[in-house]
C-alpha positions as CSV (number, residue, x, y, z in Angstrom):
1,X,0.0,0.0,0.0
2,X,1.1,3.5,-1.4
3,X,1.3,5.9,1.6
4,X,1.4,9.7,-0.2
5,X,3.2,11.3,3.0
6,X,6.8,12.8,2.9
7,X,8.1,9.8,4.5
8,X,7.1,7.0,2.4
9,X,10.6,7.3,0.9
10,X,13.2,7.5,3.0
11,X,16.9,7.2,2.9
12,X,19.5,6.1,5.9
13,X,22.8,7.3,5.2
14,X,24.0,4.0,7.3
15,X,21.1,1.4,6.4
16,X,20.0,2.7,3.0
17,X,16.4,3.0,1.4
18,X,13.0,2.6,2.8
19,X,9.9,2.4,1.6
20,X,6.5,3.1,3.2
21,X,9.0,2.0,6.5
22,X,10.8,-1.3,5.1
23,X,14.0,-1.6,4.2
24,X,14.1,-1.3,0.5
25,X,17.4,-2.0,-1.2
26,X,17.3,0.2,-4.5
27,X,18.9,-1.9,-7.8
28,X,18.4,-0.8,-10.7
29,X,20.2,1.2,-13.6
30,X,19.8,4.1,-16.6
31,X,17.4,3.3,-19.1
32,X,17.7,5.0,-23.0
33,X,16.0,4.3,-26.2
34,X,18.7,1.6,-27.8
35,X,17.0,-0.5,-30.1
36,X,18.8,-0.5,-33.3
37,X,17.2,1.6,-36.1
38,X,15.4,3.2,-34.2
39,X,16.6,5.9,-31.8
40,X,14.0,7.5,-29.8
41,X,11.0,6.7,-31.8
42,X,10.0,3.5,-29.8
43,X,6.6,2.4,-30.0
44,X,5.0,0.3,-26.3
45,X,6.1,-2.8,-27.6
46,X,10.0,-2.2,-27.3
47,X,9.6,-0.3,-24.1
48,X,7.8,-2.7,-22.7
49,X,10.2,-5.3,-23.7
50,X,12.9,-3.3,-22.1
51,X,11.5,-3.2,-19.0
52,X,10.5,-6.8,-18.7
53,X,14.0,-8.2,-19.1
54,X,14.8,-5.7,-16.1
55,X,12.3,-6.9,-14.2
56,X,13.4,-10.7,-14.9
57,X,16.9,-9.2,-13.9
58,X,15.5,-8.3,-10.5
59,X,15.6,-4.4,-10.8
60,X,13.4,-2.8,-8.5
61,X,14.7,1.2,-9.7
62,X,15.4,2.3,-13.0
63,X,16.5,6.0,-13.9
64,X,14.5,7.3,-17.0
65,X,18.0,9.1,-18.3
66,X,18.2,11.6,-19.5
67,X,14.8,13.2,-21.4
68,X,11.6,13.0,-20.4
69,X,9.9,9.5,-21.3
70,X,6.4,8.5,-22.8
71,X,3.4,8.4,-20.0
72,X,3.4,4.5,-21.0
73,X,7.2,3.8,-19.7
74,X,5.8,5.3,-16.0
75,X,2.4,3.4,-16.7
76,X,4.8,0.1,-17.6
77,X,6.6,0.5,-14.2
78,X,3.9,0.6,-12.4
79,X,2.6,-2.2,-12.9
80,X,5.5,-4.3,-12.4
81,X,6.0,-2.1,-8.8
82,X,9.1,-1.0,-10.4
83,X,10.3,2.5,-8.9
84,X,12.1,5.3,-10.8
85,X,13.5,8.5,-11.4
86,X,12.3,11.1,-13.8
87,X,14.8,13.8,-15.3
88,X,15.3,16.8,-17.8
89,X,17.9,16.7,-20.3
90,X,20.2,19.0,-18.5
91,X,23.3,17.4,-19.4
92,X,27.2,18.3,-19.2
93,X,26.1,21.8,-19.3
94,X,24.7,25.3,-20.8
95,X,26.6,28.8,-22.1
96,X,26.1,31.9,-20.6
97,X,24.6,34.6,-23.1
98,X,27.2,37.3,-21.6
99,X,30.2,37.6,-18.9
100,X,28.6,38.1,-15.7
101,X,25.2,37.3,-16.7
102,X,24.2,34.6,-14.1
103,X,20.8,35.7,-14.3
104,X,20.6,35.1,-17.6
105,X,21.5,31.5,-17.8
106,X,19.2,30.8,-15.0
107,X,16.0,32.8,-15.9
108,X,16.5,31.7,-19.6
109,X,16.2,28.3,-18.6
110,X,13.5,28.2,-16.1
111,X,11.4,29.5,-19.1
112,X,11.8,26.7,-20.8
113,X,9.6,25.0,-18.4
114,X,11.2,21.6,-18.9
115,X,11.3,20.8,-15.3
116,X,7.7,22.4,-14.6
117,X,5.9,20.0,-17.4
118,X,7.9,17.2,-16.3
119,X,6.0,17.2,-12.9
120,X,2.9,18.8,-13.7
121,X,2.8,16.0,-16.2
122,X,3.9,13.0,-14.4
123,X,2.9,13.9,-10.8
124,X,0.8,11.7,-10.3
125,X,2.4,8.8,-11.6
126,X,3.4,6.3,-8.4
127,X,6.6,4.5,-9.6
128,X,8.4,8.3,-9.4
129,X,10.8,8.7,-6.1
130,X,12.3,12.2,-7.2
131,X,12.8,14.5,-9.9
132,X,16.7,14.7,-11.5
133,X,17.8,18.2,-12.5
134,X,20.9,17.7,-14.1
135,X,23.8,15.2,-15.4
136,X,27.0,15.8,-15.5
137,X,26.8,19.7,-15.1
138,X,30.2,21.5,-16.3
139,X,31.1,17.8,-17.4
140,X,31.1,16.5,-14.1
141,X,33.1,19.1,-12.4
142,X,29.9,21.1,-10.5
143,X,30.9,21.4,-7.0
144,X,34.2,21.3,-7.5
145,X,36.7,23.7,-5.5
146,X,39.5,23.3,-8.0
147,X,37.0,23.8,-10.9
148,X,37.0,27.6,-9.9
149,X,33.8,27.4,-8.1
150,X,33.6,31.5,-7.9
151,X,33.3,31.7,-11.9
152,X,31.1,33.2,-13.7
153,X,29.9,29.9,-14.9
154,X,30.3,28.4,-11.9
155,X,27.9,30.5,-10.5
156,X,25.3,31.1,-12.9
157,X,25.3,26.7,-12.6
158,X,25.1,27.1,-8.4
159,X,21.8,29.7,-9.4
160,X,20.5,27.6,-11.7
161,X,20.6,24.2,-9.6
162,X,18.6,26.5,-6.9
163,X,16.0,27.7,-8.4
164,X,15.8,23.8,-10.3
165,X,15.4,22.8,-6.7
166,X,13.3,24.9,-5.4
167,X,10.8,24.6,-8.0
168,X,10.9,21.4,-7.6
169,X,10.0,21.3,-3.8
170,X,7.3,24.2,-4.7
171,X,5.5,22.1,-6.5
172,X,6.1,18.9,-5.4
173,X,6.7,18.7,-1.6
174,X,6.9,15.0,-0.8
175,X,9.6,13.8,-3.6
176,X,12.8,14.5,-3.4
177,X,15.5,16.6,-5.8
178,X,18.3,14.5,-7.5
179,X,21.2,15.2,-9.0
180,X,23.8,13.0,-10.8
181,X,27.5,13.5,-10.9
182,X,30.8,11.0,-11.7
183,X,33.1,12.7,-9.7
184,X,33.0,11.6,-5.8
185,X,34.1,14.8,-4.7
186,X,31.3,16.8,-5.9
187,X,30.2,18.1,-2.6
188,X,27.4,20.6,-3.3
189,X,24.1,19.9,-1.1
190,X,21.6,21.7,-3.6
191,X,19.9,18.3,-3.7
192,X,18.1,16.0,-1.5
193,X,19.6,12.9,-3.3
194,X,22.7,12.9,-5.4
195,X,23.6,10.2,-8.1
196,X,27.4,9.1,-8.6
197,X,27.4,7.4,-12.2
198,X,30.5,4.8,-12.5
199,X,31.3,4.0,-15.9
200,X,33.7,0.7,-15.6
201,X,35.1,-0.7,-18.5
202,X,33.4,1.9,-20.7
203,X,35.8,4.4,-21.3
204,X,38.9,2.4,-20.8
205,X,39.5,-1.1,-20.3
206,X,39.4,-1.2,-16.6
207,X,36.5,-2.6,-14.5
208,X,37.1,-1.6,-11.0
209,X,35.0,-1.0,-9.6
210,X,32.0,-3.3,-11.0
């Protein structure tokens, strides 16, 4: 049973996830549109093939990276009792229209209203835990001291992550923000949850850390 109170997910830096008060180990990964030939215009049929074999792999949280998905993929998790994150494509970052022009970045994209359909269009959908802001921002370097964190840029990102969140917890008070990063020492708290993506074996041959 759904409870629709602001502690129905919960997370325990020291035990982990709960749901609805039971321990609720999260495991899971990214989903994209892959199928070959044809890109993002995926019909029900290979969605819902996608997210069976997860299921059968014993995923219980998948991230809907990094665009917003059709109402079926949410209406698909939930009936498998599958959670998930829903996010905007915010990714690796944005250009300032002028030096010193924080504001700019910021407003500018706020009126895009990506973030604001997102949840006014998928708030009531039940397999959603939080809403992720951004991926990667300044290629995986936002929050980072040595990155020149007093920039302009650096700045106008720390502004825009802000008033992401806050819109966020405006209009939806009982999920969380997310953010995603690949860079452990990415210590800003402008979100409730953060994300650490781990790419073993993808950009190099290594795999430590599988």
């Amino acid at each position: 049973k759904a409870e629709t109170t602001d502690t129905a997910a919960k997370y325990d830096p020291e035990n982990g996830f709960y749901l609805n008060g039971e321990h609720y180990p999260l495991r899971g990964m990214a989903m994209h549109f892959d199928w070959p030939g044809l890109g993002r215009a995926v019909t029900e049929k290979y969605i819902a093939t996608d997210i069976a074999v997860m299921y059968e792999m014993g995923v219980n949280w998948i991230r809907m990276s990094h665009y917003q998905h059709p109402q079926i993929s949410y209406e698909i998790l939930s009936r498998y009792g599958i959670a998930c994150s829903a996010e905007i494509p915010l990714v690796d970052g944005v250009q300032l229209t002028g030096s010193k022009k924080s504001g700019t970045l910021t407003d500018k994209f706020k009126e895009s209203n990506q973030l604001r359909d997102l949840i006014k269009q998928n708030y009531n959908k039940p397999a959603i835990l939080g809403w992720i802001m951004q991926n990667e921002l300044g290629g995986g370097t936002y929050g980072q001291p040595a990155g020149g964190i007093n920039s302009d840029v650096s700045i106008a990102f720390a502004e825009m992550i802000t008033a992401l969140n806050d819109e966020i917890h405006n209009l939806d008070p009982i999920r969380k923000s997310v953010m995603a990063m690949s860079l452990d020492h990415c210590y800003r708290d402008d979100a409730d949850w953060l994300l650490w993506n781990n790419y073993p074996g993808w950009y190099s041959s290594s795999v430590d850390g599988i």
